[in-house]
C-alpha positions as CSV (number, residue, x, y, z in Angstrom):
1,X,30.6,8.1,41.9
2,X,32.2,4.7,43.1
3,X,36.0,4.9,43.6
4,X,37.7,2.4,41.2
5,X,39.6,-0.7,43.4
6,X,43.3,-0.2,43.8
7,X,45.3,-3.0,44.4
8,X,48.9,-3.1,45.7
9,X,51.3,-5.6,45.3
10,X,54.6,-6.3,46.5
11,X,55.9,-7.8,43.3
12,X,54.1,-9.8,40.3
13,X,55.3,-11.5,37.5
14,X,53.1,-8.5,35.1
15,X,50.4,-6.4,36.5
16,X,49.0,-6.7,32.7
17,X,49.0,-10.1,32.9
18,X,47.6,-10.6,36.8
19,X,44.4,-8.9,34.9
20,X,44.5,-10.8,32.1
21,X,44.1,-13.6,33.7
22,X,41.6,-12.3,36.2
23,X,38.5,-10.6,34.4
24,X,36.2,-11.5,37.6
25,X,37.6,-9.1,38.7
26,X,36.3,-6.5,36.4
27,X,36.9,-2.9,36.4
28,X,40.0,-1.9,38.6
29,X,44.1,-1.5,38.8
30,X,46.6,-3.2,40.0
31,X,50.2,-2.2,41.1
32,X,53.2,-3.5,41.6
33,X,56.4,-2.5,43.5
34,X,58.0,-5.0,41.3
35,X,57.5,-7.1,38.3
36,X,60.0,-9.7,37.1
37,X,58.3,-10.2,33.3
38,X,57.3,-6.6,32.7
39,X,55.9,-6.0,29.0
40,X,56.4,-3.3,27.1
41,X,55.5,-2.5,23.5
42,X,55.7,-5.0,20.8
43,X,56.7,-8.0,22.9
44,X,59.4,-5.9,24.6
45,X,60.4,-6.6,28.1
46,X,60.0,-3.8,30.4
47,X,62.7,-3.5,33.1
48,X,60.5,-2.9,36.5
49,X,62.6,-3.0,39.9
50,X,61.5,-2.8,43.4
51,X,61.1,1.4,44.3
52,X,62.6,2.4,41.0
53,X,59.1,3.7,39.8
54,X,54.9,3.4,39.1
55,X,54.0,0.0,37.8
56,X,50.5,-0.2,37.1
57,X,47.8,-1.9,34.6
58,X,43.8,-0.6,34.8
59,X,40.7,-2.2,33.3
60,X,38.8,0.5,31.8
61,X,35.4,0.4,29.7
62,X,37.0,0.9,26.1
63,X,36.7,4.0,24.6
64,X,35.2,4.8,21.1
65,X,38.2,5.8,20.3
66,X,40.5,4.5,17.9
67,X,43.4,2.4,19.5
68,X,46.0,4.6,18.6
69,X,44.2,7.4,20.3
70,X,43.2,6.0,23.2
71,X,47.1,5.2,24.2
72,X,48.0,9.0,23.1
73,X,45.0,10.4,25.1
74,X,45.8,8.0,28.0
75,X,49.6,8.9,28.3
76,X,48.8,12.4,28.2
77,X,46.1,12.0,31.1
78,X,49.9,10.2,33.0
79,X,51.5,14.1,31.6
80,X,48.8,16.0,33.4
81,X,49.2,13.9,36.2
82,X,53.0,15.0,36.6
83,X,52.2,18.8,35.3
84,X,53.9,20.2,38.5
85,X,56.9,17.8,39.0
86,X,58.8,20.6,37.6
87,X,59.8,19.2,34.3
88,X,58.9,19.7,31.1
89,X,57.0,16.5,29.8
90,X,56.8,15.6,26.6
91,X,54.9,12.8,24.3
92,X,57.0,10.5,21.6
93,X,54.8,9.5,19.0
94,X,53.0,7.3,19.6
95,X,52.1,6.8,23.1
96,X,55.7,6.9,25.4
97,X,56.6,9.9,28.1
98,X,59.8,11.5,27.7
99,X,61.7,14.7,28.7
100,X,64.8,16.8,27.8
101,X,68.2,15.8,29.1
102,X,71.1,17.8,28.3
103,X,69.2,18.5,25.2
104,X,68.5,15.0,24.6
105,X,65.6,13.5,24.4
106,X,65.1,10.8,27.0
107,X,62.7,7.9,28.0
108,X,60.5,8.2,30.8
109,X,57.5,5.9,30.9
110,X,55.6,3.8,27.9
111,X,52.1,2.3,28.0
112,X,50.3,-0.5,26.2
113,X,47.3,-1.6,25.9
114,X,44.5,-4.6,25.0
115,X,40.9,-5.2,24.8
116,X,39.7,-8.2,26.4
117,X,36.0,-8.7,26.1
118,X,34.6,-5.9,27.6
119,X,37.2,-4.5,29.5
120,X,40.7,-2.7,27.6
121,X,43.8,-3.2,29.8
122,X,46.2,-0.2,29.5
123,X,49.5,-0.8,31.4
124,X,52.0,1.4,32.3
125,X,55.3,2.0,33.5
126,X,57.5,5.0,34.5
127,X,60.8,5.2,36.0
128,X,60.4,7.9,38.8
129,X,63.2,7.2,40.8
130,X,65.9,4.8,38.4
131,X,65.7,3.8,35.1
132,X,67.4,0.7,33.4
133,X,70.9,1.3,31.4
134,X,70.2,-0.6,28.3
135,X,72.8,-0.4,25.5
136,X,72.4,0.6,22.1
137,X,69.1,2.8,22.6
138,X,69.0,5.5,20.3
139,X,66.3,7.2,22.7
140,X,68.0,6.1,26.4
141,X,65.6,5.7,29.8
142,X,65.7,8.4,32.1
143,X,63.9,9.0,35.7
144,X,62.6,11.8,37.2
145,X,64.7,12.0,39.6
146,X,67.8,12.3,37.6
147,X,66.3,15.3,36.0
148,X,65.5,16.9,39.2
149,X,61.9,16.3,39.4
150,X,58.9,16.8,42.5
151,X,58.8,12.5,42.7
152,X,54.9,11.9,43.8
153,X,54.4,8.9,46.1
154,X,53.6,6.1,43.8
155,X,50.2,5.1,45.1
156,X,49.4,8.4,45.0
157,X,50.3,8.8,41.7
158,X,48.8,5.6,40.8
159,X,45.2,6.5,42.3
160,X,45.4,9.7,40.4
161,X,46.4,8.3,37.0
162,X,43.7,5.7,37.5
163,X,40.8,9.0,37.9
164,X,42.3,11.0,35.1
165,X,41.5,7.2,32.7
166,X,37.9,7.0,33.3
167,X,37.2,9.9,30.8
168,X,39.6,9.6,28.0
169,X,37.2,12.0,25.8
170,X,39.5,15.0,26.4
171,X,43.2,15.4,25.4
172,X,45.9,16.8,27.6
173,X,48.2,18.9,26.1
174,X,52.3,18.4,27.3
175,X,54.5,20.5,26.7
176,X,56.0,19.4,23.7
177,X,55.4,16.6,21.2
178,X,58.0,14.8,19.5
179,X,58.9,14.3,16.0
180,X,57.5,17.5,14.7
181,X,56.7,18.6,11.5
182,X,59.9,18.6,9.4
183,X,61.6,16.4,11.6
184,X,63.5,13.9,9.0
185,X,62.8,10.0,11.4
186,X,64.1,6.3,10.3
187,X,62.4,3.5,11.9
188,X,63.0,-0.5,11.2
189,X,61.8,-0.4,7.5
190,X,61.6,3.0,6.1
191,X,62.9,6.5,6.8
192,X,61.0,10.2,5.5
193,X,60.1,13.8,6.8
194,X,57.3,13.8,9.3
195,X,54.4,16.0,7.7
196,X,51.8,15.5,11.5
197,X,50.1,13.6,14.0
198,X,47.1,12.7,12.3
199,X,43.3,13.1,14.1
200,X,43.3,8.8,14.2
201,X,46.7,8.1,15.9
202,X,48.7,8.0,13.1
203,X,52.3,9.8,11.9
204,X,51.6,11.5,8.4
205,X,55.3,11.2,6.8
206,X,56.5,11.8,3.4
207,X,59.2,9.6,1.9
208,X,60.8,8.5,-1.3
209,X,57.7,6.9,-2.4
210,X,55.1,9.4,-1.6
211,X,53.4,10.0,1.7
212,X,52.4,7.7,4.4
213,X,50.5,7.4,7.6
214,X,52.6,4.9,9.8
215,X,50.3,3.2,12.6
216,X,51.8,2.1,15.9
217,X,51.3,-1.4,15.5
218,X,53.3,-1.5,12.5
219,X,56.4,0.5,13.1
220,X,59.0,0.3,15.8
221,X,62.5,1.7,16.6
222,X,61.2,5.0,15.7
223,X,64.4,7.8,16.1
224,X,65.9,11.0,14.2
225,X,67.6,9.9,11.1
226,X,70.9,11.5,10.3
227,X,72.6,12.8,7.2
């Protein structure tokens, strides 16, 4: 089977973007050792400094998968990928990488993704060797390197996250998910008790007014609410 292409950047604006605006080039990945308008979920910026970790974006033939899916498969392919760093990795519903620090959970990578005509663009971004300090994060960033971890050499890493995509039909699992069952969670417009992870990608919760099934693209500042 063909190798997909690889390219390597020393710094773009967005390697989601640089393939956005390039579909002639069709199926491949780009990475960046730097991007100075990384994107993160929901219109978020995502802070991406020279050497401070992977910053990648791969067009992929989308899956029949539902989108919620797709990301959750696709971030745990990026798990299996680090299985040996010699941390425990976890998933944050819906789709981010994270890790226990000091018994805290921490931030370690996120992932987006969009269809484009025939291609779906899934981007991604973790902090192996610094993450960003950003104030008033209920769930702070965190690298690998900071929790002791086996760093991989980033192409490396990129290259093998990039095989592990091109067959999203099977699911990795990490070593823990997070919220739980029973975990009680607020996010922007609601708080409730999280019953699952449903089959489709979404959170199953129950709250004052019944139960719910909260999709990705509708909730944000997901945390553990407090008494």
């Amino acid at each position: 089977m063909r190798q997909t292409k690889l390219i390597h950047f020393t710094e773009l604006d967005s390697t989601q973007s640089f393939l956005r605006i390039h579909p002639e080039l069709g199926f491949c990945a780009v990475m960046a050792e730097a991007q100075t308008e990384g994107r993160g979920r929901q219109g978020n910026a995502w802070i991406s400094e020279a050497g401070a970790g992977l910053w990648m974006s791969a067009a992929i033939p989308p899956p029949d998968l539902p989108p919620g899916v797709v990301l959750r498969r696709a971030m745990g392919k990026v798990a299996e990928c680090l299985k040996d760093c010699g941390v425990e990795l976890g998933l944050k519903w819906p789709n981010d990488l994270v890790a226990r620090k000091e018994g805290q959970l921490v931030k370690l990578g996120g992932i987006i993704g969009e269809r484009t005509g025939e291609r779906l663009i899934l981007g991604l971004g973790v902090n192996l060797i610094r993450a960003p300090r950003i104030d008033g994060r209920a769930i702070p960033a965190a690298s690998l390197e900071e929790l002791g971890a086996t760093i991989p050499e980033p192409r490396a890493l990129a290259r093998m996250v990039l095989n592990a995509w091109q067959d999203l039909t099977g699911e990795f699992n990490p070593a823990f998910l997070w919220p739980i069952s029973g975990t009680p969670i607020q996010w922007e417009r609601g708080q409730g008790v999280v019953l699952g992870w449903e089959e489709d990608g979404r959170l199953k919760v129950t709250t004052a007014s019944g139960i719910e099934r909260l999709s990705a693209a509708e909730i944000s500042g997901l945390t553990r609410s407090t008494p």
